[in-house]
VOTIBA-445185 format. One record per residue (C-alpha): y, z, x; residue in three letters; residue number from 0. Coordinates in Angstrom, 2 decimals, decimal comma. Example, Ala and Ser with C-alpha at 12.3 -4.5 7.8 and 13.67 -1.06 7.14 Angstrom:
2
rec py:-4,50 | pz:7,80 | px:12,30 | type:Ala | seq:0 $
rec py:-1,06 | pz:7,14 | px:13,67 | type:Ser | seq:1 $
//
This chain:
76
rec py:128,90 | pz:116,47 | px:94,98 | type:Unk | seq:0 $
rec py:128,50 | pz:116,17 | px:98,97 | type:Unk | seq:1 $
rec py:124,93 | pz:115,73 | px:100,11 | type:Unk | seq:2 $
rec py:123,93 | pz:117,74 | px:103,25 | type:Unk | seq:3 $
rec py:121,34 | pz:115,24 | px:105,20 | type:Unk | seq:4 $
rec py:120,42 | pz:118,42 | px:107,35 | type:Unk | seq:5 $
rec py:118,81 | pz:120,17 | px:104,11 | type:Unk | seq:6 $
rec py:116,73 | pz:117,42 | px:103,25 | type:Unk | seq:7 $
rec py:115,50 | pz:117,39 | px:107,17 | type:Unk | seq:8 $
rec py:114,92 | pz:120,98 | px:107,09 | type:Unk | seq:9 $
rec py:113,12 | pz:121,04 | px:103,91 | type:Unk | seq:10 $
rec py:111,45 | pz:117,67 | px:105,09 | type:Unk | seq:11 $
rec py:110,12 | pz:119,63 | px:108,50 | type:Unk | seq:12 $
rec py:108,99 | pz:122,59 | px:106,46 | type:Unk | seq:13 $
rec py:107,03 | pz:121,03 | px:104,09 | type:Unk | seq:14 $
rec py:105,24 | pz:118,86 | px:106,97 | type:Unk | seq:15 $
rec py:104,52 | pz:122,39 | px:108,77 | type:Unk | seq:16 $
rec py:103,00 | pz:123,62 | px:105,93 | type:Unk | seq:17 $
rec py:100,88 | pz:120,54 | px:105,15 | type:Unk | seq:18 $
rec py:99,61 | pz:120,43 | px:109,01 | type:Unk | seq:19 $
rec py:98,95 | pz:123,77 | px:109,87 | type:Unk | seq:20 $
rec py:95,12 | pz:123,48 | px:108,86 | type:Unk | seq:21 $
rec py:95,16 | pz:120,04 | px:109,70 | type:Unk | seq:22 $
rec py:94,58 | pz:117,70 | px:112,61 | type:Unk | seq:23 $
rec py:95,42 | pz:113,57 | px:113,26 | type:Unk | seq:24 $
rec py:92,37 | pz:112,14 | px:114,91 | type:Unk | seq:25 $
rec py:88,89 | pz:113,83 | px:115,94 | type:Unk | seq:26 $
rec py:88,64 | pz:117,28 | px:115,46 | type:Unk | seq:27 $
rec py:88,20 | pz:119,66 | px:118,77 | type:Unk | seq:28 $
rec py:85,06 | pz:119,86 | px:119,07 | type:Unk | seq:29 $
rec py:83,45 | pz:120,99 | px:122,88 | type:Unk | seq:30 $
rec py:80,83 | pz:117,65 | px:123,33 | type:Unk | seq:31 $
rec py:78,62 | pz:119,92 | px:125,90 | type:Unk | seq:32 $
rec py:77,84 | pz:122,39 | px:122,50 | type:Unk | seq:33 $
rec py:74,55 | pz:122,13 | px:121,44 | type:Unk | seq:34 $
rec py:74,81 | pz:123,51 | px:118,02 | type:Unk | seq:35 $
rec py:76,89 | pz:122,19 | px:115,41 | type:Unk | seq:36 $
rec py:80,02 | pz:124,46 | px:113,80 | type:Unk | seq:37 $
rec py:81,42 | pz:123,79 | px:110,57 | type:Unk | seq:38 $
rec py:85,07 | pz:122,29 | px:111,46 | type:Unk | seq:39 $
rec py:88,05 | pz:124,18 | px:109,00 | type:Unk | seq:40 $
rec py:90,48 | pz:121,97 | px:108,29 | type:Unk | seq:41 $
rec py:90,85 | pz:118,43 | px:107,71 | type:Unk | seq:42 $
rec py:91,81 | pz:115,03 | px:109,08 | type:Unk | seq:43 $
rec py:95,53 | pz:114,10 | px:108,16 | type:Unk | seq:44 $
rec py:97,36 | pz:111,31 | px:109,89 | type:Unk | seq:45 $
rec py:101,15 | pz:111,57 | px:110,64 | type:Unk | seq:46 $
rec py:102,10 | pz:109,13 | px:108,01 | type:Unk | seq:47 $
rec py:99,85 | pz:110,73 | px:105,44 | type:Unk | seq:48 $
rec py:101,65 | pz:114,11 | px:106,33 | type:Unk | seq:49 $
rec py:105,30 | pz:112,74 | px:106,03 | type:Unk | seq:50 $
rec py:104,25 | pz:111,31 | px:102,83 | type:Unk | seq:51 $
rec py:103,43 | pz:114,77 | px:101,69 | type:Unk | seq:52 $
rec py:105,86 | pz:116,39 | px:102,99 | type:Unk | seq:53 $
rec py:108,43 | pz:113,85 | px:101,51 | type:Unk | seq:54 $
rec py:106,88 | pz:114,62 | px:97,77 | type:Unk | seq:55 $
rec py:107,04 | pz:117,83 | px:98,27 | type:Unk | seq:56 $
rec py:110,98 | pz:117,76 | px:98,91 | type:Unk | seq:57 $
rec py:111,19 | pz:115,38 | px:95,94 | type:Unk | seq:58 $
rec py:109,78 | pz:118,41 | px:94,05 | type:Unk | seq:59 $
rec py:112,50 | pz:120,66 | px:95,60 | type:Unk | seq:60 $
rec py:114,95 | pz:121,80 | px:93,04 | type:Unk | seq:61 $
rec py:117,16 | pz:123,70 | px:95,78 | type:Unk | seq:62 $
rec py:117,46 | pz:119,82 | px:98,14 | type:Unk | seq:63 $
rec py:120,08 | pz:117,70 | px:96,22 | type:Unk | seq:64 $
rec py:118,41 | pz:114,71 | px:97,68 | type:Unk | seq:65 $
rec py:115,31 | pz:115,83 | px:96,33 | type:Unk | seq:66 $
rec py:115,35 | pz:116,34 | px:92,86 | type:Unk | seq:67 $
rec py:117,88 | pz:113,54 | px:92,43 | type:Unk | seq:68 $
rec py:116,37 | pz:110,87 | px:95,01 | type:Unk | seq:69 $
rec py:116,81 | pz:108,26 | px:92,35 | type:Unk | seq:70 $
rec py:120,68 | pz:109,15 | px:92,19 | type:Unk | seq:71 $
rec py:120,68 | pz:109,29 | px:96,34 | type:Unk | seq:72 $
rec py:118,98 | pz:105,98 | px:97,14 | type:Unk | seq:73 $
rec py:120,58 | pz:104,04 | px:94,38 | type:Unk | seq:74 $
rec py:124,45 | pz:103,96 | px:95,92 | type:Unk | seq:75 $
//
């Protein structure tokens, strides 16, 4: 069975959009000059904390060969 390293990318990629989209790495935009204070959506999420998410999430992927069988990929 041939692996495809450009599915587990894509599905990697997709799964750190989704993770990110209500998230932000750092401080959260906020104008300093504001006097009053606005509830912030979203949350902090590093890089590495969203790659590591993103990476579980293909591991749950039944459709990424790589993902469902990492054990079988990573052990030749």
């Amino acid at each position: 069975m041939n692996v495809d390293p450009a599915m587990f990318s894509q599905a990697l990629m997709f799964h750190a959009h989704r993770y990110s989209k209500g998230a932000w790495a750092g401080e959260p935009e906020t104008d300093p000059t504001q006097d009053f204070d606005e509830p912030v959506e979203g949350w902090e999420l590093t890089p590495q904390e969203c790659i590591d998410l993103a990476y579980g999430g293909v591991l749950r992927e039944k459709s990424v060969i790589c993902g469902t069988r990492a054990q079988w990929c990573t052990s030749s």
